[in-house]
C-alpha positions in Angstrom: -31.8 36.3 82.0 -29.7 33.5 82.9 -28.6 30.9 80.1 -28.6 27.1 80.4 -25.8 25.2 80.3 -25.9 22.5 77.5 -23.7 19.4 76.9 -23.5 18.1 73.7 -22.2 14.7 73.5 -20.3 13.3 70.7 -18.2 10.4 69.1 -14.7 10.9 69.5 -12.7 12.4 66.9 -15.3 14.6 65.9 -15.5 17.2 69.1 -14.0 20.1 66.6 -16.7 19.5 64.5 -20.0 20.2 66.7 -18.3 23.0 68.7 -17.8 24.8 64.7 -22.4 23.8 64.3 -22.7 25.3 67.6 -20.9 28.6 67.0 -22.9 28.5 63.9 -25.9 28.7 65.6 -24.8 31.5 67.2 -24.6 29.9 71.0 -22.0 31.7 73.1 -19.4 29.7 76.3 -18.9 27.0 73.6 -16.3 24.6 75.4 -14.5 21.7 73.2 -13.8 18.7 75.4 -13.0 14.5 74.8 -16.4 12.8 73.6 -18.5 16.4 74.5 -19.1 20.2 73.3 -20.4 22.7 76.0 -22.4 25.6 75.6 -24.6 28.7 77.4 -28.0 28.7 75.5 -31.9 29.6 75.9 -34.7 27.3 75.7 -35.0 28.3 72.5 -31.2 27.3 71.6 -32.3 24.2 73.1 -35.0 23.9 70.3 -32.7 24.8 67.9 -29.3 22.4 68.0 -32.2 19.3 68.8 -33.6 20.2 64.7 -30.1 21.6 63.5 -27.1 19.3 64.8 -25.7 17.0 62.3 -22.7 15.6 64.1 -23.8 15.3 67.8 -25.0 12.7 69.3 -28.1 14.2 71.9 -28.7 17.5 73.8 -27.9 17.5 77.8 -29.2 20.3 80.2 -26.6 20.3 82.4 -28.2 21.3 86.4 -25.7 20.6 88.8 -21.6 19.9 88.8 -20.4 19.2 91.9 -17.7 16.7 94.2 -18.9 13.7 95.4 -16.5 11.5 96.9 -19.1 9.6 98.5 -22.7 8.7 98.9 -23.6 11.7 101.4 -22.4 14.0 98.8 -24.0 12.6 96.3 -27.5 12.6 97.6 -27.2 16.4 98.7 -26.1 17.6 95.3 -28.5 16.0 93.6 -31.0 17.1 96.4 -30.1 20.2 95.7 -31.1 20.8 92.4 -34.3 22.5 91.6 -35.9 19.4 89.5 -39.6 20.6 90.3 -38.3 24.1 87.7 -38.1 21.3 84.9 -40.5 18.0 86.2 -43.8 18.5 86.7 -45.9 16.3 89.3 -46.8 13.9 87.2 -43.8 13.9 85.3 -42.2 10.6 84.9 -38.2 10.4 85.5 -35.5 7.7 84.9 -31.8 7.5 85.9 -28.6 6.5 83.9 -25.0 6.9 84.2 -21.6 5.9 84.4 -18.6 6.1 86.8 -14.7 6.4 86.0 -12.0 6.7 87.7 -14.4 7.8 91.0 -14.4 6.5 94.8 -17.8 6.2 94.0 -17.5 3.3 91.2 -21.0 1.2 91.5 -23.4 2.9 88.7 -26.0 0.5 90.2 -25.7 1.8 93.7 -25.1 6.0 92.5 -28.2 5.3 90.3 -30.3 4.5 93.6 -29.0 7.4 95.2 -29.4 10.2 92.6 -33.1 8.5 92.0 -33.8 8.5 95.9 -32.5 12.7 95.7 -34.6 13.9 93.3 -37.5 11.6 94.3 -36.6 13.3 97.6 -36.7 16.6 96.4 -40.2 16.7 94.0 -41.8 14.7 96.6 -41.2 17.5 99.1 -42.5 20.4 96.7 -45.5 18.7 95.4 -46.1 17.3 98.7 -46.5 14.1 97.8 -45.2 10.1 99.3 -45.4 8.6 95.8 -44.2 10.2 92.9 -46.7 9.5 89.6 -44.8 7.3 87.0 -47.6 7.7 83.9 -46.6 11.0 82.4 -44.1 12.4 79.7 -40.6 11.0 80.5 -37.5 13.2 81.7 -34.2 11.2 81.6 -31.9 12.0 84.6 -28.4 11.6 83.5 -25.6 11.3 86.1 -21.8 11.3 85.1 -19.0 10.4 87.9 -15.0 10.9 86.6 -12.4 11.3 89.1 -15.2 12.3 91.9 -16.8 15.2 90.0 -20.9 14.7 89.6 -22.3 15.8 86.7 -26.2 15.7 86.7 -28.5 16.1 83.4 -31.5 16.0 81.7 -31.7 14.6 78.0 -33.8 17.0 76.0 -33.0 14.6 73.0 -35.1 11.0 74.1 -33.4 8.9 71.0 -30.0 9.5 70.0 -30.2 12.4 67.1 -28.2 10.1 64.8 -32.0 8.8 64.8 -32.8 10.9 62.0 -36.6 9.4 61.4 -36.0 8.1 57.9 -34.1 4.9 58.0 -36.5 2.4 59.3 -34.9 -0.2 58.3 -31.4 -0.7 57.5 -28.6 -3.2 56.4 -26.0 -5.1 58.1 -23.0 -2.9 59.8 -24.5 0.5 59.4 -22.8 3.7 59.7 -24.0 5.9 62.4 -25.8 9.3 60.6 -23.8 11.4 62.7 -20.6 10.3 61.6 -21.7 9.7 58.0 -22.6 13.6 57.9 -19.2 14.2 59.6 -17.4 12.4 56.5 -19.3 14.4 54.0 -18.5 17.7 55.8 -15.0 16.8 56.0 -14.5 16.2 52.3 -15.7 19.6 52.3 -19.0 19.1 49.8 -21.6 22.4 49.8 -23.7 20.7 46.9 -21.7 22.6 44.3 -19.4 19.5 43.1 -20.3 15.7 41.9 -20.5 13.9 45.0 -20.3 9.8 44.8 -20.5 7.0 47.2 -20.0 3.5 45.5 -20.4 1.5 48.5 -23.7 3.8 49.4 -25.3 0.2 51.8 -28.6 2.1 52.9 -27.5 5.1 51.5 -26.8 7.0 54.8 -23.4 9.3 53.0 -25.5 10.1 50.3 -28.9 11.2 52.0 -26.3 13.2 54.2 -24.5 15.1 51.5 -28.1 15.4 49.9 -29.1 17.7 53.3 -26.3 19.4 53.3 -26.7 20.3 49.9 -30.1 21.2 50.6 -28.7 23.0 53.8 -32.1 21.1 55.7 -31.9 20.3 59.2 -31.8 17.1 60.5 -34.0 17.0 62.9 -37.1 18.2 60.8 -38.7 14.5 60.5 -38.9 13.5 64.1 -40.0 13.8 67.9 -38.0 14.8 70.5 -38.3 14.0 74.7 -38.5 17.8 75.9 -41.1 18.8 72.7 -43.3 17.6 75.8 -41.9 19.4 78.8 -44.3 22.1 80.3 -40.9 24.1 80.9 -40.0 24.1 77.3 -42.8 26.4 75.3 -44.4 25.0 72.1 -43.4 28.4 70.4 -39.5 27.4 70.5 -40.2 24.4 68.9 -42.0 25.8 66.3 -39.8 29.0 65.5 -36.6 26.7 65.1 -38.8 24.1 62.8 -39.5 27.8 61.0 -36.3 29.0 61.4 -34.6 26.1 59.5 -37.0 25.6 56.6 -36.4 29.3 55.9 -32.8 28.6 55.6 -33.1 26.0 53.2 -31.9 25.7 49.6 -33.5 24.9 46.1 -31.4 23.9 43.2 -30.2 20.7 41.1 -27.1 18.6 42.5 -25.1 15.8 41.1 -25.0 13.3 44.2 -25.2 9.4 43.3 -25.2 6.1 45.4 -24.1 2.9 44.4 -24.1 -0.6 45.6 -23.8 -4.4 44.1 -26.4 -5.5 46.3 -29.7 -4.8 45.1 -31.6 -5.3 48.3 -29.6 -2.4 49.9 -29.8 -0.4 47.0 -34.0 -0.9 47.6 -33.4 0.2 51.0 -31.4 3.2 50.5 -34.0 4.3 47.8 -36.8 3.7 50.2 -34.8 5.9 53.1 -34.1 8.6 50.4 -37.9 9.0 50.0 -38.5 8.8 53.8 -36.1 11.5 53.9 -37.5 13.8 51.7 -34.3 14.2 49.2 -35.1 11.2 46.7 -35.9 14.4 43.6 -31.8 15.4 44.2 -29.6 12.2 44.4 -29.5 8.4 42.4 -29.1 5.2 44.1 -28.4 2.6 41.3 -26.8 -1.0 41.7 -23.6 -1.1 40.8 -19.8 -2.6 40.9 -17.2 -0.3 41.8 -15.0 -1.6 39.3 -17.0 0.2 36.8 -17.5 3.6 38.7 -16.4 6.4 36.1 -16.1 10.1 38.2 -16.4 12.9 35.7 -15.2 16.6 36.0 -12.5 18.5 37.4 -13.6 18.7 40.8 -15.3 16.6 43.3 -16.3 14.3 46.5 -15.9 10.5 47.0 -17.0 9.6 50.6 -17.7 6.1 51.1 -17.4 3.1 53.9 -16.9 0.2 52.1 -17.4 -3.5 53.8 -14.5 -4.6 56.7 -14.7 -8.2 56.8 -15.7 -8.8 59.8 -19.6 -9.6 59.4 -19.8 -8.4 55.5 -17.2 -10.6 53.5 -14.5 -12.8 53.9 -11.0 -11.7 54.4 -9.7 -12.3 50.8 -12.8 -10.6 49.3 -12.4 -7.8 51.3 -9.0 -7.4 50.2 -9.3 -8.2 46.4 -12.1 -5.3 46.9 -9.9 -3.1 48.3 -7.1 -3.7 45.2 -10.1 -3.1 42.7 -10.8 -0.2 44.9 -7.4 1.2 44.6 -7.5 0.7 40.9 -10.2 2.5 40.0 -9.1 5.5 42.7 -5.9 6.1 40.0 -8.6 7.1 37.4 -10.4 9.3 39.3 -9.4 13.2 38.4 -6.1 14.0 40.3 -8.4 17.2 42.0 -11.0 15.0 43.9 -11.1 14.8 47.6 -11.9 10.9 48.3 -12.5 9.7 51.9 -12.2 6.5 52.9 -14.1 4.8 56.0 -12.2 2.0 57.0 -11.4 0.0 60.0 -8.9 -2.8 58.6 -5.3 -2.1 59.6 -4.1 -3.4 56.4 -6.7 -1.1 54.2 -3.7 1.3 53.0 -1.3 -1.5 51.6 -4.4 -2.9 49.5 -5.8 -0.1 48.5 -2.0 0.9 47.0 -1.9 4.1 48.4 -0.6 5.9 51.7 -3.2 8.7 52.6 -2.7 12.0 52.5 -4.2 12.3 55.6 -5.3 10.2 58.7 -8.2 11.2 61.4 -9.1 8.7 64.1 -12.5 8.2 64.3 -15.1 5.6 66.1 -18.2 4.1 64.5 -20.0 3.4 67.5 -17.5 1.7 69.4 -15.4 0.3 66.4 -12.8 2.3 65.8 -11.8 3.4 62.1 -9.3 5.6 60.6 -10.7 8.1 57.6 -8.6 8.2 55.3 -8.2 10.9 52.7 -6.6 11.1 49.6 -6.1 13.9 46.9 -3.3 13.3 44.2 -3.6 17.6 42.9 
């Protein structure tokens, strides 16, 4: 049988990360490249990274690669591709993209054509002038960079940083994905104290409570090709099986804080919605009076940049306090710091130990890492 080719797309900086969850997962032809991870997978697999991926930002079935240097091209490609294997006749499709560094550099104009090909092409096989637009939805994505076509479906529908359990949110929040990247990085399993004393809506800390609890992501929510005819039911429901059987039961010492008490509310209320508000605290709190206990464990935090949050000076004074406290904490903690100010190291009072580019969205941050043993 012939395996798919998926496209994982990711933030930057954290490429390294989703190619190690794929592996895991036991997908084979994984390929590490800028802002995506590549793979060879069954419908199944499909199923499976949807529910399991923590880091990655949606699932791409990857149908066609090939040059287009100019509308002709284009059209044929896409024409070529056996869309009616994966849209049904009353399926409903929609067409996004981007162009870099391509002759062809009008995503307006490339969307027409790839729409018009595949239009082309089901309307040919079903026999049909006018394609249906009131059934499930299949997203057609199209990538042009340096004249090479890329042409996709998104399996995903909403980004899987969309975990299903944060409704609602406060100002400047961190993207799930990367939040789950931070706390794999500082290298919690749920054995050590984990804190967070800028926890916001408590997105680090409901991440390091599932992967303490080893639970997949996914498990609280829909995804686009759950509705495909091409995708069975069964796949769905084995990986949903698959996962709960590989989750874990014990007691773990994971605590949020924050000085706001309406985002302390909120975070509590996403804990519940995420199922893991019987394994972690969310308390209001300053982080001038955070005390970290025992020889070993995680600080992972994001605290506010200044830019929509605080004013410069508080920001900074924060950051000093911040520092402060950080020299009390026991020399063999791991603390990670989420930070997008330029000037975070000199207030904090410290030079990390180590520095990994990362982007928030489209802010970019270093995380910054510290461990004095």
């Amino acid at each position: 049988m012939e395996l798919l080719k998926l496209a994982v797309p990711c933030l930057f900086g954290l490429e390294g990360l989703v190619g190690d969850e794929i592996r895991r997962l036991g997908l084979s032809q994984v390929r590490v490249d800028n802002g995506r991870v590549t793979c060879r997978g069954t419908a199944a697999d499909l199923a499976r990274l949807n529910l399991n991926l923590r880091c990655g930002e949606r699932v791409q079935l990857v149908l066609g690669a090939f040059t287009a240097r100019d509308f002709q091209q284009l059209f044929e490609g896409v024409s070529a591709i056996p869309w009616e294997d994966w849209i049904p006749l009353e399926g409903h499709f929609q067409v996004k993209g981007y162009c870099r560094d391509s002759k062809l550099h009008s995503v307006p104009a490339c969307q027409a054509v790839v729409e018009k090909a595949a239009a082309s092409r089901l309307g040919g096989k079903y026999g049909v002038r006018t394609l249906s637009k009131s059934g499930e939805r299949y997203q057609i994505q199209f990538s042009l960079v340096q004249d090479e076509a890329v042409i996709s479906l998104d399996t995903s529908g909403d980004g899987l940083h969309k975990r299903g359990y944060r409704a609602v949110g406060v100002e400047a929040p961190l993207r799930e994905t990367l939040a789950a990247a931070m706390v794999i990085l500082s290298r919690y399993r749920g054995k050590d104290p984990f804190r967070d004393p800028f926890c916001g809506s408590g997105t680090i800390p409901i991440e390091a409570a599932l992967i303490a609890r080893n639970r997949a992501p996914g498990l609280l929510r829909r995804f686009d090709a759950q509705r495909w005819p091409a995708v069975p039911a069964r796949a769905w429901m084995e990986a949903a099986e698959e996962a709960q059987d590989r989750e874990f039961r014990g007691s773990y010492d994971i605590w949020g804080g924050d000085i706001d008490p309406k985002a302390v509310a909120i975070a509590r209320d996403n804990a519940r919605k995420a199922e893991v508000d019987d394994i972690l605290r969310l308390e209001q709190a300053d982080v001038r009076s955070l005390r970290c206990q025992g020889e070993y464990g995680q600080l992972v935090t994001n605290p506010p940049y200044g830019q929509r949050l605080m004013d410069e000076e508080s920001v900074r004074s924060l950051c000093r306090d911040f520092g402060r406290v950080y020299r009390q904490i026991p020399p063999k903690w791991r603390v990670l710091v989420l930070s997008s100010r330029e000037d975070f190291e000199k207030d904090f009072g410290r030079r990390a130990d180590k520095k990994r580019k990362l982007y928030n969205g489209m802010l970019r941050c270093e995380l910054y890492q510290f461990q004095r043993g």
